[in-house]
N, C-alpha and C positions, 0 to 999 in steps of 0.2 A: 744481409746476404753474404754467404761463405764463397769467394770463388777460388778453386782448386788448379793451379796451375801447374804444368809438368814442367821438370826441370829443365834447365835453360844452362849452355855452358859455362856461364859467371856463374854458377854453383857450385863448378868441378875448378876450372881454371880462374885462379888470380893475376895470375903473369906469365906472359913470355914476351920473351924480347924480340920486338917488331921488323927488327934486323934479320931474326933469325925466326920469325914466327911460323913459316914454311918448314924451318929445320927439323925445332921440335914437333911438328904433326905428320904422320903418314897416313893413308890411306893401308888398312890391314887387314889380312884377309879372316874373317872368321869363322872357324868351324863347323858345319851343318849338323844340327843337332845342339847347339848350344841354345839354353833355357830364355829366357824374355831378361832381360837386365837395362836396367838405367842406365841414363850419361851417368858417369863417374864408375862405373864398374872398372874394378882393375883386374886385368886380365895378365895370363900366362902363355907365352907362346912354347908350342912344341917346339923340340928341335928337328925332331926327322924330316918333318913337312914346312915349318916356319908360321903355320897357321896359329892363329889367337885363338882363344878359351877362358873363361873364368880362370882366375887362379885356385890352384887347387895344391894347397901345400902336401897333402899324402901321395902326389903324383911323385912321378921318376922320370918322366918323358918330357923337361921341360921347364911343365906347365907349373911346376911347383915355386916355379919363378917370378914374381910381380913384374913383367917387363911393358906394361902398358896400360893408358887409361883412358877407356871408352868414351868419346865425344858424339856419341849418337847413340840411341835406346833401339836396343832393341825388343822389340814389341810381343814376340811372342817367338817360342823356339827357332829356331833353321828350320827350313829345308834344305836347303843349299849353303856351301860356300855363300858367304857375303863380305864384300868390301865396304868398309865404315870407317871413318876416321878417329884415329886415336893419338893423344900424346905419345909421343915412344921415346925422347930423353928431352932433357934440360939445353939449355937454361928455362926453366918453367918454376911456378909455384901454383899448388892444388889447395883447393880448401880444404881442410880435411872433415870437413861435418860433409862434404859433397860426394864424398868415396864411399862407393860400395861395394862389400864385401861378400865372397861367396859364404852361402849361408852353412853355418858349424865353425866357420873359422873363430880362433881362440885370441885373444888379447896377446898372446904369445906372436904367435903365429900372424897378426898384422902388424907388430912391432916387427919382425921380420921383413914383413912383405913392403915396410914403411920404410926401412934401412936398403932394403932392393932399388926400393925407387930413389932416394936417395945416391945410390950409389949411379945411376943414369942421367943423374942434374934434376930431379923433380922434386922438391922439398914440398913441405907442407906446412901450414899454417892454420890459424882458427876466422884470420878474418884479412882484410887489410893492413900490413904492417904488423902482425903480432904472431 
């Protein structure tokens, strides 16, 4: 028997520091109209409005910026604004087989997006300790 289970956040998150495990996660608002995406989606916030989105590296508004990574799925487009929790800086480490990325993005372009998070305290790794 195959059972199919949905992701779970030790798929996305390896580590944060329990001192600080409130620090790295916000509660963020996500854009109404944004597509159905998994935990581990890394997302871009606007700047005019502060609202989250997929990352979208050909944006200008922002969003072209990996500045966060989805701890709840969302199930199917918006309707609305929605508040969900996400990693927003470090000290964290993410799996990185558990990250998902907006679909066309380039090998380039999540080396990138992988240096952004990075640059917020969120490293990546392949597994525990590696």
């Amino acid at each position: 028997m195959l059972i199919n289970e949905n992701p779970r956040i030790t798929d996305v998150l390896l580590y944060a520091d329990g001192v600080s495990v409130n620090y790295t996660m916000d509660a963020v608002t996500v854009l109404s109209g944004t597509v159905a995406s998994p935990i581990g989606q890394v997302l871009g916030q606007i700047s005019a409005s502060g609202k989250f989105v997929q990352v979208n590296p050909s944006a200008s508004d922002g969003s072209q910026n990996a500045a966060a990574v989805l701890l709840a799925p969302i199930t199917a487009t918006l309707a609305a604004d929605t508040t969900l929790v996400a990693v927003t800086r470090g000290p964290a480490i993410l799996k990185s087989t558990g990250l998902s990325w907006t679909a066309g993005m380039t090998g380039t372009q999540i080396t990138a997006a992988l240096a952004q998070l990075k640059a917020l305290g969120m490293l990546t790794r392949t597994a525990y300790g590696v």
